[in-house]
Structures are given as C-alpha cells and as structure tokens.
C-alpha angles and dihedrals in degrees: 000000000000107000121256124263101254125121105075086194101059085086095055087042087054085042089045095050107040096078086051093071103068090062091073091065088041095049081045102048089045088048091051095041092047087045085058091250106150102228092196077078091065088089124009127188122337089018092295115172124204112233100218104036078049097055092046086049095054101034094057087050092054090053086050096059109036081059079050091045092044092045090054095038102057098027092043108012091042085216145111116276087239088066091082084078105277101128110125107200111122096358106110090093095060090041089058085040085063106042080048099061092042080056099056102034099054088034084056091042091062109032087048088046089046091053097045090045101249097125132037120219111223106169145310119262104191112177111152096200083069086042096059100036086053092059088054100054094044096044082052081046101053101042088044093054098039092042085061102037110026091019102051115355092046098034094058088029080059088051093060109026134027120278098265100046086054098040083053091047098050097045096053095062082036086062095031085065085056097064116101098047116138112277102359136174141216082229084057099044086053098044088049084050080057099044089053089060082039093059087030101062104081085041092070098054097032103032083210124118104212094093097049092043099055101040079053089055092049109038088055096038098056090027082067091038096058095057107264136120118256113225097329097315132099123235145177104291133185086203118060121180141143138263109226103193119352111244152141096264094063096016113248129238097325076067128227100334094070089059133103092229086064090050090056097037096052097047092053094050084047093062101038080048096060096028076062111045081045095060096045088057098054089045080062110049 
C-alpha cells in the first residue's frame, strides 16, 4: 500500500540534506590530494577514467556519506540508518530482478544499434582483473547515488507529497548532478530525469533499496561492458566498437543515454517496473 501523505516535514529534511552531498567528494578529493595523489589522473583523454583512482574516490565518499546519513537518521529522523530501505530479509529476488533488466537493456541496445548500423563492432578486450575492478566501482556508484536520492531525498519527500510529485522532485536534482559530465546533452539530462523515475518506482511501493540498486549497478556496468559510455565517461569495455556517425539516435559521445532508444526504453520499463511492484503489494495486503 503507498504511504499516506502526512509529515508535512519530510520535504524540509530532503531540502536540509541535498547541499550535504557534495562534501563527501570534497572530503575525498581533499584526503587523495593531501595523500599526493594527482587528480588530473581521475580521467584521463577521451574521458577516460581510471578504474582504481575511481574506486578510492568513491569508496571514501561512500564512507562520507553513510557518517552524514547516520548522522540524519538518528539526529532528524530519529531512526535507525537501516530505515532508508536498506533491510535485507526476503530481497534477493528483486536484487536479481534488477541485475536481470540492466542485462537485457543494454544487451538489446547493442545488439538493435549494431543491426540498424549504427555502431560498428571492432573487437572483443576481455581482461577479468578490469572486469572485476569495474564491478567494484559501479556497485560503489550505484549505493553512493541511490542512498542519497531513493534512500533519503524520495523516501521523506514520500512522506510529504504523492508519489508523483516526489519521485519528480527527486529526479530532477538526480539529473541536475549530472550536469556537468563531460559532453552532455539536454536529451541526457532528460533521460537521466527519467532514469531517476525509472530507479524510483519500486521505491515508492517497497521503501527498500536492493532493486534500485541493483538495476543501477546494472544498468551502468553493462552498459560499460557493451561498449558504451556511461554517462559521458569512458570506461574499461569487453565490447569495442565505433560510432559512425553521433546521433540521436546512439547517443553520441555523452553514450546511450543521449539517445532516443534509452528514452523509449526507459519509459516502458517504467512502466513494467511500477505495474509490478503494484501488483506485489497488493499481493501482500
């Protein structure tokens, strides 16, 4: 059953918080610096980021922010810091259910752009140490971002507007730190609003963060692993292949996510996603 509309506060607690998440990278960025690390080697040429400086980067940031989330949870929130969704009992089907749709999306988006000759296929790099270095870095991605945005900002913006209005709300500032990514679009920043709907949907029914995790892990890992760029950065693929011409239609150089294929891709999952975790809880009640 969706929560009723009733704490009229969750809305200032979400507005409280959202300048707080930038000082994890800045606590990050402070520790590596001061540790003589050059930060100019994060990403390199072509956008090219560099798998372990990444994963130290994002891993101290998680750390960062789980002290800040405690800190809210038990000081504002006055619960326990597994309250933003984080409870584990019974969950392993939806976080397979998640790692399954990134699968097959990005496995569909290749595979759909390389028959219409869109892309180009050019070989296959497999080197398992990168594989695994990469799933490291996009499983700290993806807990670090939906901590912040389905975990704390949607889950006290539920508890003060419907569901629509919060999971709006919460995507926009979900696409608005996206930015200043490397060559991005206004069609990117509007498929990553979308994504955020996309990631937000079961939250709304569940209030537990193992699906969207998951489906954020993912949806960014094979999404590198295919070949394409992850939100405007490069990153280590299995799959290499060419650009013919950048488009619309493939995204360009801001990746798949600039693309119209990921606008209709995501707003028919969206909709398979929440049709779904509807239909579970009224299984339930």
């Amino acid at each position: 059953m969706l929560k009723k509309v009733s704490n009229h506060s969750g809305w200032g607690k979400s507005l409280l918080f959202l300048p707080l998440i930038f000082i994890p990278q800045i606590i990050a960025v402070i520790v590596m610096m001061s540790s003589g690390f050059d930060m100019n080697n994060l990403i390199g040429s072509a956008d090219k980021i560099d798998l372990e400086s990444m994963i130290i980067l994002e891993y101290t940031m998680i750390f960062v922010m789980i002290i800040i989330l405690w800190a809210f949870m038990k000081y504002i929130d006055k619960e326990p810091l597994v309250d933003i969704g984080l409870q584990i009992k019974g969950r392993l089907k939806d976080f397979n259910f998640g790692l399954v749709i990134g699968l097959l999306i990005m496995g569909f988006a290749y595979f759909f752009l390389l028959l219409i000759n869109e892309i180009v296929f050019v070989n296959i790099d497999f080197n398992l140490n990168k594989v695994l270095l990469s799933i490291v870095l996009f499983m700290g991605v993806s807990v670090f971002e939906e901590i912040i945005f389905r975990g704390y900002v949607l889950k006290n913006l539920l508890e003060s507007f419907n569901p629509y209005a919060a999971l709006f709300v919460s995507s926009l500032f979900f696409s608005l730190i996206h930015g200043a990514n490397p060559n991005v679009t206004l069609l990117g920043l509007s498929n990553i609003f979308l994504a955020g709907i996309f990631l937000g949907a079961s939250y709304v029914f569940t209030k537990n963060l193992w699906f969207p995790i998951a489906l954020h892990f993912s949806w960014n890992f094979f999404q590198a692993m295919f070949g394409f760029k992850v939100s405007g950065l490069d990153s280590y693929s299995i799959i290499k292949f060419d650009i013919i011409e950048n488009n619309y239609i493939n995204g360009g150089e801001f990746g798949f996510e600039s693309s119209v294929l990921s606008l209709i891709i995501i707003i028919i999952f969206t909709i398979i996603i929440w049709k779904y975790f509807k239909s579970t809880v009224k299984e339930n009640i």
